[in-house]
BAGU-325246 format. One record per atom (N, C-alpha, C): residue in one letter; x, y negated, z. Coordinates in steps of 0.001 Angstrom, whole numbers, plus 500000, padded with zeros to 6 digits. Each point is the difference from the previous one (the first is absolute). Layout:
BEGIN
AXYZ
...
***
This chain:
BEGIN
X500841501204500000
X499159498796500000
X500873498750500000
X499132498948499112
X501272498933500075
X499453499434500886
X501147500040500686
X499682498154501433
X499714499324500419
X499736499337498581
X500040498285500060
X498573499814499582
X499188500667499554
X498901500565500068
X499104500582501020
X498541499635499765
X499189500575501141
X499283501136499911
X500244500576500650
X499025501825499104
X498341499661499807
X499405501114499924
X498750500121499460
X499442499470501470
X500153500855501064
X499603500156501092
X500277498642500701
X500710499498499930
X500555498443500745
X499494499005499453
X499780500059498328
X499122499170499780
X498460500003500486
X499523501315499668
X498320499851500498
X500272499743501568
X500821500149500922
X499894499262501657
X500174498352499742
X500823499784499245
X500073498633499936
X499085499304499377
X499591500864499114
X498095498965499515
X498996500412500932
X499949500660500698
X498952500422501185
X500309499102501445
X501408499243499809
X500322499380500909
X499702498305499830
X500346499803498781
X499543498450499496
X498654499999499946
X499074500822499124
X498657499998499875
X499592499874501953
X500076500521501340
X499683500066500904
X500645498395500368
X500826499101500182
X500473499136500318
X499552499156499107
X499584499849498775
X499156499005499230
X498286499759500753
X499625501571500371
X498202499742500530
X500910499175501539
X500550500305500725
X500252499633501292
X500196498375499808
X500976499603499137
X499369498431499721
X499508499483499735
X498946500794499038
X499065498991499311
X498675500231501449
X499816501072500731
X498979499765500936
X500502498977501458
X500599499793499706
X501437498867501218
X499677498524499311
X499850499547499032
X500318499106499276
X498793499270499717
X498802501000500073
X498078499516499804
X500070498699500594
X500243499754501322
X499323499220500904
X500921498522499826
X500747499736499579
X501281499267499394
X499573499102498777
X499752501111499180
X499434499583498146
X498576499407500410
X499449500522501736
X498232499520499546
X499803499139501328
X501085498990500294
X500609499468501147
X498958498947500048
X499754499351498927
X499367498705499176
X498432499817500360
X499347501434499177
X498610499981500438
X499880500568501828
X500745500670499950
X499772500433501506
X500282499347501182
X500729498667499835
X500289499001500665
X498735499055500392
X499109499765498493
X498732499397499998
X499155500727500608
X500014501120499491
X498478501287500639
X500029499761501481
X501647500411500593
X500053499777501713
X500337498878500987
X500466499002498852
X500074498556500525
X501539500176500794
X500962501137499131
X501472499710500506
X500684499059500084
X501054499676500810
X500984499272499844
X500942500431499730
X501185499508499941
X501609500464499524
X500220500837501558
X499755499027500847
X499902501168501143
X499453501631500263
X498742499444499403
X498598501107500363
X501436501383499127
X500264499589498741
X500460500686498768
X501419500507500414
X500288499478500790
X501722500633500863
X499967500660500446
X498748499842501008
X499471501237500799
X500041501615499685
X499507499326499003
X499155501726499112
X501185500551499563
X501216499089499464
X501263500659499730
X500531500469501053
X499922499279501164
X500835500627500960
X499580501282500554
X498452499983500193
X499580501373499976
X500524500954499255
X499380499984499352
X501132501209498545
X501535500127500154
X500894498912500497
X500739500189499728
X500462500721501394
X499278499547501121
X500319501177501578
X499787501239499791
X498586500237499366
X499916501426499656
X500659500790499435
X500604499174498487
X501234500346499035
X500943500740500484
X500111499266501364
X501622500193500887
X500059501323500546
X498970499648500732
X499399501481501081
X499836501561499018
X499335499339498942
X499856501183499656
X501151500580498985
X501035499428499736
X501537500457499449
X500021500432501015
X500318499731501725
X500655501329500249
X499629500576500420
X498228500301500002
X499403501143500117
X500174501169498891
X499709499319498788
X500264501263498713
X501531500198499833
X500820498782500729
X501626500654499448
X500297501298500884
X499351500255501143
X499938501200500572
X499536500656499476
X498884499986499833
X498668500938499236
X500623500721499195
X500338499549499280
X500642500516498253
X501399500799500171
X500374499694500978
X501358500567500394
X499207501343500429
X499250499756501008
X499809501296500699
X498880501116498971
X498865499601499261
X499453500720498943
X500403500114498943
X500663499146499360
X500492499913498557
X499505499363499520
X500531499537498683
X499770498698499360
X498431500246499133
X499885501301499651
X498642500120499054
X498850499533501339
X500059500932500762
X498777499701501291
X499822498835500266
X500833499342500431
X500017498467500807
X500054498827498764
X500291500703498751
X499579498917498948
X498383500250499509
X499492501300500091
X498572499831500298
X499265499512501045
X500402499926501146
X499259499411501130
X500117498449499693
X500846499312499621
X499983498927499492
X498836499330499739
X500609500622498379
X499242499362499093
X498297500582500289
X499678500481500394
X498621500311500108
X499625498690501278
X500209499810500933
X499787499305501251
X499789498218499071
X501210499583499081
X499716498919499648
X499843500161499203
X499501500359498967
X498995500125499020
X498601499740500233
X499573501013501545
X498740499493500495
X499673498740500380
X501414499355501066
X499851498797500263
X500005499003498880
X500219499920498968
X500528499392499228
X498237499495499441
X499674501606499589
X498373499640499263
X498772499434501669
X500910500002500941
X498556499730501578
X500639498729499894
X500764499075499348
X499415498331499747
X498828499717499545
X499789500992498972
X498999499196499547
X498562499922500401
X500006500830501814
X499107499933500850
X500255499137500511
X500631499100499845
X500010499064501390
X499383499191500241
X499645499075500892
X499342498764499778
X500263499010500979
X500991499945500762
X500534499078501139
X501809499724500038
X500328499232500155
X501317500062499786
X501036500778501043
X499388500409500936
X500005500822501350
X500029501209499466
X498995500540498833
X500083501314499109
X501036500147499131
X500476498549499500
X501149500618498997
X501368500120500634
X500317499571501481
X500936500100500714
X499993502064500343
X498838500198499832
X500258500981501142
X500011501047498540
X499636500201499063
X500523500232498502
X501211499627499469
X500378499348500280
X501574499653499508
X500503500657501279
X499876500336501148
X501019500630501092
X500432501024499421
X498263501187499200
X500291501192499929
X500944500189498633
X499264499106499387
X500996500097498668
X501646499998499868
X500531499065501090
X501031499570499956
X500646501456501038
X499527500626500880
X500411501019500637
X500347501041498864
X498606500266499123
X500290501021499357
X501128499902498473
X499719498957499464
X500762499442499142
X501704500430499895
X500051499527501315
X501427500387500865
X500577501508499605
X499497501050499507
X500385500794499718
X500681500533498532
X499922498824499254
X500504500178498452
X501241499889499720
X500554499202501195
X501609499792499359
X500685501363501331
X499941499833501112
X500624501567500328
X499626501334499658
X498661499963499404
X500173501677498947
X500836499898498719
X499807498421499480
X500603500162498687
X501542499972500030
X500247499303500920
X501757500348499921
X500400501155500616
X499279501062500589
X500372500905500818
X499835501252498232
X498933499599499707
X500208501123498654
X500949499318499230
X500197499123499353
X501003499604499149
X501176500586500909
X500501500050501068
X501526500607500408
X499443501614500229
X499239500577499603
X499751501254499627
X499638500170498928
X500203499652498747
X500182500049498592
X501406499029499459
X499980499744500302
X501310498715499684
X501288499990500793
X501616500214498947
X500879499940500631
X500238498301499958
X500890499780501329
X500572498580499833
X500140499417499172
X500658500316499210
X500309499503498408
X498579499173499717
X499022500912500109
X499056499710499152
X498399499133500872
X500681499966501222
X498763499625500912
X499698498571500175
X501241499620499456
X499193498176499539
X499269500189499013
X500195500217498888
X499223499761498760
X498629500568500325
X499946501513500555
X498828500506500386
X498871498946500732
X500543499506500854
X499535498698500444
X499771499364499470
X500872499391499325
X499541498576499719
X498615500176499023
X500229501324499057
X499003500307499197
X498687500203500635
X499622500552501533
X499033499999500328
X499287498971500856
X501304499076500295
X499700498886500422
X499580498742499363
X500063500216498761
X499340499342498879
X498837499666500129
X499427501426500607
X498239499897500313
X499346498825500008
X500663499660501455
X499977498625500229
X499680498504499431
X501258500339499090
X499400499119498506
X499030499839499171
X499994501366499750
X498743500177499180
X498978499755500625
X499798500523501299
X498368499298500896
X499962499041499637
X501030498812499860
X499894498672500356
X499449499803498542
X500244500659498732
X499844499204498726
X498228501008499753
X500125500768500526
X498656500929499674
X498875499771501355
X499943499440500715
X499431499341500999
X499236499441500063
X500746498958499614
X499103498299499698
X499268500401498940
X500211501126498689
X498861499917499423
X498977500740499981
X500133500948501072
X499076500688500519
X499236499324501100
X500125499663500658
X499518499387501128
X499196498429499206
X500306499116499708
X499949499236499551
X498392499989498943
X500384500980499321
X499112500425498643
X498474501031500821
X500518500621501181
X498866500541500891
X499180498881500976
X501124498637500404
X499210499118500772
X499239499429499319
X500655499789498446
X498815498820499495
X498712500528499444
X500098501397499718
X499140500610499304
X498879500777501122
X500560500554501044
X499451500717500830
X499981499663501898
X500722499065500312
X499723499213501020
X501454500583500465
X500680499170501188
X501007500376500751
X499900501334500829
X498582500679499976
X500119501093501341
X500627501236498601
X499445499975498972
X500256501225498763
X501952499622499915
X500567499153500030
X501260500103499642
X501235500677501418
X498945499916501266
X500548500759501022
X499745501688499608
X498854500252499916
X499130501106499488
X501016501248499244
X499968499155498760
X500585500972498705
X501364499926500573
X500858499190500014
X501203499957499846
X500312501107501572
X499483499860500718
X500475501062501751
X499221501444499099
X499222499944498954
X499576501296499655
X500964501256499036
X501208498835499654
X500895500659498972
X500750501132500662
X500228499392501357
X501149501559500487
X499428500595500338
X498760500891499774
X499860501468500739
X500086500756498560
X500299499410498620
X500318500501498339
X501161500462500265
X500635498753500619
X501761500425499885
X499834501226501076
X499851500050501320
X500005500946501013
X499724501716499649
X499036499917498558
X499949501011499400
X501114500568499326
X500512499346499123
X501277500017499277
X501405500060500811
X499985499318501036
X501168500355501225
X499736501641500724
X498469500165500353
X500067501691500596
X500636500795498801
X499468500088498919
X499988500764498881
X501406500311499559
X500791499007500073
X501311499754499024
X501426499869500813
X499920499463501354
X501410500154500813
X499993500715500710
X501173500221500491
X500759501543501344
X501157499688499318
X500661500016501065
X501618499721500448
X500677501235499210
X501462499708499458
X500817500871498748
X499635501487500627
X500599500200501068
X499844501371500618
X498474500781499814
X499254499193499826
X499083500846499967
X499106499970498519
X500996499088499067
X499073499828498473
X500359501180499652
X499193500859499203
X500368500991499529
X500814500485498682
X499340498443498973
X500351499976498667
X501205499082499900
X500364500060501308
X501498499031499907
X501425500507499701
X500403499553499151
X501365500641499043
X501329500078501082
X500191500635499968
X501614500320500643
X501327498870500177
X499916499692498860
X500330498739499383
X499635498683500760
X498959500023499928
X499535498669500238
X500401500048502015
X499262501160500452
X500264499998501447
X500746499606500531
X501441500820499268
X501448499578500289
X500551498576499819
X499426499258499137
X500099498852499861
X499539499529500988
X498636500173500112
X499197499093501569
X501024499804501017
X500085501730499976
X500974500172501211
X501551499520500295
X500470499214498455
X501394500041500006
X500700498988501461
X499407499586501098
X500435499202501145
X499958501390500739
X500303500869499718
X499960501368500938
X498818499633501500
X499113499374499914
X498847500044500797
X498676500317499476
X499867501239500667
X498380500870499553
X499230499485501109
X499068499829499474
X498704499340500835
X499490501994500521
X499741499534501692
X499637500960500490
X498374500528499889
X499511500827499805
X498927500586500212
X498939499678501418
X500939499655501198
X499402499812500972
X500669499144500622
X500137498581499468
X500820499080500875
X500066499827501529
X501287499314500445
X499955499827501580
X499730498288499704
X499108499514500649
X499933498724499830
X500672499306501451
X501111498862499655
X500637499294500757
X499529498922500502
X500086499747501536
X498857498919500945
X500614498566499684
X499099499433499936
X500531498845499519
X500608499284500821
X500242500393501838
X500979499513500662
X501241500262499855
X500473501279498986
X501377500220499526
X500503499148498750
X498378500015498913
X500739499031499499
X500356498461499856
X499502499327501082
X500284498534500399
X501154500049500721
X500250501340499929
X501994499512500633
X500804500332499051
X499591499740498902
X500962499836498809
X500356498898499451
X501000499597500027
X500038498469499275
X499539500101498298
X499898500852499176
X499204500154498672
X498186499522500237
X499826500883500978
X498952499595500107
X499587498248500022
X500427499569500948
X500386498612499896
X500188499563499137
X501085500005499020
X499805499389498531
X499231500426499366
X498994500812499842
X499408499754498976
X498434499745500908
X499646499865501577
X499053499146500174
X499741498623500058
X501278499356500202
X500744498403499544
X499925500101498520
X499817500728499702
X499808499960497788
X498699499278499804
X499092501039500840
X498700499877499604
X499345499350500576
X500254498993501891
X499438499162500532
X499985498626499485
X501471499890498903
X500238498866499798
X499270499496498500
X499887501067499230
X500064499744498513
X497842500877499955
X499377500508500805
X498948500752499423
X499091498593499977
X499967499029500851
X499185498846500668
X499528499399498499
X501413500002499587
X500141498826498648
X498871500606498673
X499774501457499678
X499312500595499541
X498614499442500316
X499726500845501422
X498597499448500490
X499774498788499354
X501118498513499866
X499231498943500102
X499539500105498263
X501380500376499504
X499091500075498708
X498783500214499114
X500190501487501267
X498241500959499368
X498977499337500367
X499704499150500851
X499006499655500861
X499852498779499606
X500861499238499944
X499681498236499442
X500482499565498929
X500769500514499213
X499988499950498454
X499181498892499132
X498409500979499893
X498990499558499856
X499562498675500350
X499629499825501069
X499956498434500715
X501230499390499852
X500974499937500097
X501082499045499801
X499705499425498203
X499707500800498880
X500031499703498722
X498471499360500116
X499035500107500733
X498819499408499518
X500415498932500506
X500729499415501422
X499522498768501071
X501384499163499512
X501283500116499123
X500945499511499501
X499759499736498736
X499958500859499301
X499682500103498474
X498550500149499238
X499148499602501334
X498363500433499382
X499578501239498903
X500676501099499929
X499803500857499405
X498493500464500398
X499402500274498922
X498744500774500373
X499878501492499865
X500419500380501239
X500571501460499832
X498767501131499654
X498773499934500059
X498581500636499397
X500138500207498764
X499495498683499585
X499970499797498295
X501329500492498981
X501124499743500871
X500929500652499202
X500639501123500964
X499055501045500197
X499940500985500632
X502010500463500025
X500319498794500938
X501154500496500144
X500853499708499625
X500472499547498871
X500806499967499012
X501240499590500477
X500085499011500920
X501251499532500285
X500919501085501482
X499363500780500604
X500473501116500542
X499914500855499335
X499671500527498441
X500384501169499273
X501019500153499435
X500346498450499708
X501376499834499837
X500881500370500489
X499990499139501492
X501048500202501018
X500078501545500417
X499014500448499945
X500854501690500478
X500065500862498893
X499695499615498900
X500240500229498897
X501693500445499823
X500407498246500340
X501309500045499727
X500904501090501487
X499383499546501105
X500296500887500791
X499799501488499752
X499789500418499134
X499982502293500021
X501639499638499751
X499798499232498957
X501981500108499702
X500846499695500781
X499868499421501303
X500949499728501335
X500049501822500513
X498286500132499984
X500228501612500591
X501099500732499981
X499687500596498537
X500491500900499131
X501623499554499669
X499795498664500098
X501897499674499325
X500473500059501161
X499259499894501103
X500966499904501205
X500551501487500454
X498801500830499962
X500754501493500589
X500566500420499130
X500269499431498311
X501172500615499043
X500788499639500716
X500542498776500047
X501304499260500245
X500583500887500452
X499477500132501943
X500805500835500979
X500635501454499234
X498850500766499376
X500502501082499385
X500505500066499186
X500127499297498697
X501164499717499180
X501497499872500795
X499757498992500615
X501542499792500486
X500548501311500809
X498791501106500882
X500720500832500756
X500222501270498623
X499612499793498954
X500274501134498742
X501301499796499408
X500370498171499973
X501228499939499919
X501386500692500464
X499977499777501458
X500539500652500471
X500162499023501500
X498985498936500555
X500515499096500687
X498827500935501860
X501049499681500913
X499299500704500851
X498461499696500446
X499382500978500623
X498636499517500058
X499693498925500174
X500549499353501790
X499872498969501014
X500399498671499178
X501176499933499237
X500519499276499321
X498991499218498350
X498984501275499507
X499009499436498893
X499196499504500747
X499251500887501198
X498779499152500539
X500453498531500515
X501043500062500471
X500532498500500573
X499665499233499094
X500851499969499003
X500599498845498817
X498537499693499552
X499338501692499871
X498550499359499199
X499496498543500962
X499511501037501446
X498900499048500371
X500818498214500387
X501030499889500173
X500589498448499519
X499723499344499012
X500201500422498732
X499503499859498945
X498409499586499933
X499123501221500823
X498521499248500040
X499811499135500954
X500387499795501143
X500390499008500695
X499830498191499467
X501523500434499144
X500024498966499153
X498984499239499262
X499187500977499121
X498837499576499623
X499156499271500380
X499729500722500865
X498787499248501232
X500258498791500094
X500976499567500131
X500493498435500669
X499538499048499074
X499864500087498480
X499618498818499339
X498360499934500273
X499085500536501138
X498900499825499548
X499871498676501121
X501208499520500405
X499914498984501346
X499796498628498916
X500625500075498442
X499454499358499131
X498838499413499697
X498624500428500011
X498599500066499994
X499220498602500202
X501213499770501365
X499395498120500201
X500064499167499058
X501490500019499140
X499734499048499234
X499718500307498741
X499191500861499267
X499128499792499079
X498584499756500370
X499617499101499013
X497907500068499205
X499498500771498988
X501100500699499733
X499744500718498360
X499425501430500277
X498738500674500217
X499108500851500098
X501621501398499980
X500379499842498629
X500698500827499664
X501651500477500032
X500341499064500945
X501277500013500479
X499340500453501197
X499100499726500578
X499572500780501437
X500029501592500003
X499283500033498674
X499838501444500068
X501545500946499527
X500472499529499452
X501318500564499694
X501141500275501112
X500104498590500982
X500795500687500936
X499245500656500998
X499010499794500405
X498809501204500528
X500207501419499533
X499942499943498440
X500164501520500016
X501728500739499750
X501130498886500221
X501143500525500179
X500014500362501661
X499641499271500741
X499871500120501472
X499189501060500087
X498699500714499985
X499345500988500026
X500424501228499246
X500983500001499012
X500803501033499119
X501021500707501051
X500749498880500144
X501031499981501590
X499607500588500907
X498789499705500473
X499918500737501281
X499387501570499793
X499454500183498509
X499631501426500033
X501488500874499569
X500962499049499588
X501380500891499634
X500303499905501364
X499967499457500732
X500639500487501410
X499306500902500234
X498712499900500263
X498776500961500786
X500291501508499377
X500462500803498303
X500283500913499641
X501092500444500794
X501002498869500195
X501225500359500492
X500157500032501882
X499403499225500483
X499964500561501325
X499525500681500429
X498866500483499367
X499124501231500565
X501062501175499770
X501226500091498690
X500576501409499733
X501221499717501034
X500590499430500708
X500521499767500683
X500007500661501436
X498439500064500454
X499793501002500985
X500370501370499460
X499578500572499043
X500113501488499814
X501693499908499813
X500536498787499613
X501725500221499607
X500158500413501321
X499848499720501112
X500795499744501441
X499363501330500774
X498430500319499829
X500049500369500618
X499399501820499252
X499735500796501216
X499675501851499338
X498438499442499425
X499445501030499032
X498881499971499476
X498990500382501698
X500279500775500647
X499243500397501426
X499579498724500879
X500687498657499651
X499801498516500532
X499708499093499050
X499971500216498682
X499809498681499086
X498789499533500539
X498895500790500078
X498813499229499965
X499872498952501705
X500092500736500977
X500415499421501515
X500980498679499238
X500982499735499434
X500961498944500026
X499252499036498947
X499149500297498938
X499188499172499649
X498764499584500361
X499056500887500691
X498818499273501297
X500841498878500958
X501121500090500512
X500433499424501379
X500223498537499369
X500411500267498215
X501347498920499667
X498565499440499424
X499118500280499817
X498580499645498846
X499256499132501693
X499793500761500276
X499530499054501854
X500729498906499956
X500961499711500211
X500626498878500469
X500099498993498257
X499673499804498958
X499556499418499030
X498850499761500213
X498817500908500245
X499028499497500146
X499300499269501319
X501173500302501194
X500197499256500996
X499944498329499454
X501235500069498974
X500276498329499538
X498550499600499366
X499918501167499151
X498731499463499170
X498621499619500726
X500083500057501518
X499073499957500751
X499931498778500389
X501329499503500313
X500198498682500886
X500718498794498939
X500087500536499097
X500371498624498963
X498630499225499334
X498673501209499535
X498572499340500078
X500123498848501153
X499971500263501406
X500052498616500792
X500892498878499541
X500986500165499352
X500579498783499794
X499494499638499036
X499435500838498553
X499666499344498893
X498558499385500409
X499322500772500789
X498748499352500179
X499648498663500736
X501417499746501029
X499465498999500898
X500624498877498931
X501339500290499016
X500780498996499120
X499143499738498573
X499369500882499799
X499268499174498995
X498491499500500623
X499651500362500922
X498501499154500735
X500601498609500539
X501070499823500744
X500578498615499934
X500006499336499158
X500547500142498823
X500521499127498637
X498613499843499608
X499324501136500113
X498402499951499418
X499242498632500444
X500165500059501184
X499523499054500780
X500247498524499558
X501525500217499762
X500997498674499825
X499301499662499067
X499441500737498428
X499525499791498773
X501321500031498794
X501113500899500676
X501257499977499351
X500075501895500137
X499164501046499318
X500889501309500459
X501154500284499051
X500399499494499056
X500994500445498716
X501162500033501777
X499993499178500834
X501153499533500668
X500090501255500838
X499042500956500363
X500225501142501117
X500197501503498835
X499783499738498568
X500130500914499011
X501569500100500161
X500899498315499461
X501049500158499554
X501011500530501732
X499448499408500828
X500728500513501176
X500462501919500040
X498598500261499971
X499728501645499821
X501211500761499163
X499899499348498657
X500767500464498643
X501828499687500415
X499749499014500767
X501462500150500499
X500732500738501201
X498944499956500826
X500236501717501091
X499878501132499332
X499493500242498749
X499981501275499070
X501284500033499253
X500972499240499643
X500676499893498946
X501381500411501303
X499874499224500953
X501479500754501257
X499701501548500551
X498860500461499834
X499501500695500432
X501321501706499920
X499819500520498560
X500666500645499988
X501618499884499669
X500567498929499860
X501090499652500638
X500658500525501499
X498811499698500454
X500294500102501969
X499663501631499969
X499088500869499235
X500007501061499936
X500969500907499666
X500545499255499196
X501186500925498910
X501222500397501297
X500340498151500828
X501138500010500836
X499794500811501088
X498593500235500537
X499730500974501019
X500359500917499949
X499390501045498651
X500493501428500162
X501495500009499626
X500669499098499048
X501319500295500649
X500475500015500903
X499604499343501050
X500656500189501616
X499483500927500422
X498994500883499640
X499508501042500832
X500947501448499165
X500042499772498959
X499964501094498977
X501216499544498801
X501083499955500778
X500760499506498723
X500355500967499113
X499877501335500120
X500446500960498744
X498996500891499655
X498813499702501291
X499238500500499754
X499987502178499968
X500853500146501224
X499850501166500218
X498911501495500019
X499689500535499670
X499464500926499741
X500144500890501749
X498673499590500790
X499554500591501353
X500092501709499847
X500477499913501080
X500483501903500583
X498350500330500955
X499146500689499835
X499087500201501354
X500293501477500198
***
């Protein structure tokens, strides 16, 4: 088998893995795109609307490291069905709601269950995927992401105007129990595929680590005395926030700056932007793996990469001084490209450091403490743009924001080097 190549079998996990992380954002993303009318229906404020993020985003937290256990201890097929079934339901019980007290306590469950997509999915990708190949695997399914964002708005959008805001909660939380079919049916771990080539196994396997049949799952008080661990939860406390703000206020920032009428042009100016973002994905988890095919050491590609996206990020502190609709959106979507080439690349970073028997535990713990940030940075955006609001100036609490986003992973990058400078590969 050639190498550099993905087998039969690695590809269908990796489209079963993007297709599952595309529904997980686009049912994350509803309440965001329909921020506008639902602000009027419940008489929100920028406050009322922080709230609801911060909800989601506590639950988010909690429930990473509930499933980063979970998944460790059942396996990645089980605990990626318990998932997606739990918010799927929650996803379509918005469109029962009718108090803003109801959509808090709907976004809790959602955001609990939600929580389970990125520690099953990186826990199977390092059980199909050697190092070499576990950025790209990523980044490719982390694409999803993207695509929610460009296939979203016109779903949602095209269901509010046509069929009221409760049908675009409805359909869209109704898509994953299709996929959930297609996930029972079609995955099980190499050891137990049957029609899996010899060839290909050995490849999986070429990091001489076989995923066990009956894992020992490791307490997560052993692994917070790792300094790895540490770098890569300083990865994700510092740099996940900046995401959130994107997904969530995007939208309103282009209508209340740029008067975009984000309905009528069901979107258009965020189909762009993550448009251009799949290609941050995808180019980002090449990079790392190109360079380690070269011949350059692991610790040493993921480094250089995520500096490099780092870098990126920083021109979006730019933003203030244009008026031009379309210079906004351009360094917007180099900054949002950036952070999904990091996001491919720090997530493979855990499985670099640590055994497949802990990936998922080291991404719930490191996914908690991001969505920790993503919990408590809503308070700052909410109380900094309801001020300026007030003032009758918000462009002034936008451009503030865009410039705590642009140092952001800078200060991330320098962290895990002090925690993780070579980025060792954990003994348990």
């Amino acid at each position: 088998m050639n190498s550099t190549t993905l087998g039969k079998y690695r590809w269908r996990v990796c489209a079963l893995l993007f297709v599952a992380t595309t529904i997980n954002y686009i049912d994350r993303q509803v309440l965001g795109l329909l921020k506008g009318d639902l602000s009027q229906e419940f008489n929100w404020s920028e406050t009322d609307y922080s709230n609801l993020v911060m909800v989601f985003s506590a639950a988010y937290s909690i429930g990473l490291l509930f499933f980063g256990g979970l998944v460790d201890k059942v396996g990645s097929k089980l605990g990626y069905s318990i998932s997606i079934i739990v918010w799927s339901l929650s996803a379509m019980a918005h469109a029962l709601v009718r108090s803003t007290l109801g959509f808090g306590i709907v976004r809790s469950v959602l955001g609990v269950s939600e929580a389970g997509n990125f520690p099953a999915a990186i826990k199977a990708t390092a059980e199909w995927f050697p190092k070499k190949e576990r950025a790209l695997a990523t980044g490719i399914f982390n694409s999803g992401s993207n695509i929610a964002a460009v296939v979203g708005p016109l779903m949602v959008y095209w269901l509010a105007r046509n069929h009221g805001w409760r049908h675009a909660f409805l359909w869209t939380g109704a898509i994953g129990f299709i996929w959930l079919i297609l996930w029972w049916i079609y995955y099980e771990i190499p050891s137990r595929q049957k029609n899996l080539s010899k060839a290909e196994f050995d490849h999986i396997h070429s990091d001489q680590e076989v995923e066990e049949e009956k894992p020992r799952p490791v307490k997560w008080s052993r692994l917070l005395a790792i300094r790895q661990t540490w770098a890569f939860v300083f990865g994700k406390l510092l740099t996940d926030p900046v995401w959130w703000f994107f997904l969530f206020w995007l939208p309103t920032y282009l209508e209340s700056i740029f008067h975009v009428d984000m309905k009528s042009s069901l979107g258009l100016p965020i189909i762009i932007i993550y448009s251009v973002t799949s290609f941050g994905s995808i180019g980002g988890g090449w990079l790392s793996s190109h360079l380690i095919k070269t011949g350059w050491p692991v610790f040493r590609a993921r480094k250089v990469s995520m500096l490099i996206f780092a870098l990126c990020v920083a021109p979006i502190m730019l933003i203030q001084y244009t008026n031009t609709l379309w210079i906004a959106i351009a360094l917007i979507s180099l900054a949002t490209a950036a952070h999904q080439a990091w996001s491919a690349t720090i997530f493979t970073t855990a499985s670099d450091m640590f055994p497949k028997r802990a990936v998922s535990s080291v991404v719930g713990i490191g996914g908690m403490a991001g969505s920790i940030g993503g919990t408590l940075f809503p308070i700052v955006i909410g109380t900094m743009l309801q001020h300026y609001t007030d003032m009758g100036n918000i462009g002034i609490g936008y451009n503030l924001l865009f410039t705590m986003c642009g140092f952001a992973y800078l200060l991330a990058w320098g962290v895990m080097h002090l925690f993780a400078p070579k980025m060792e590969q954990v003994k348990l």
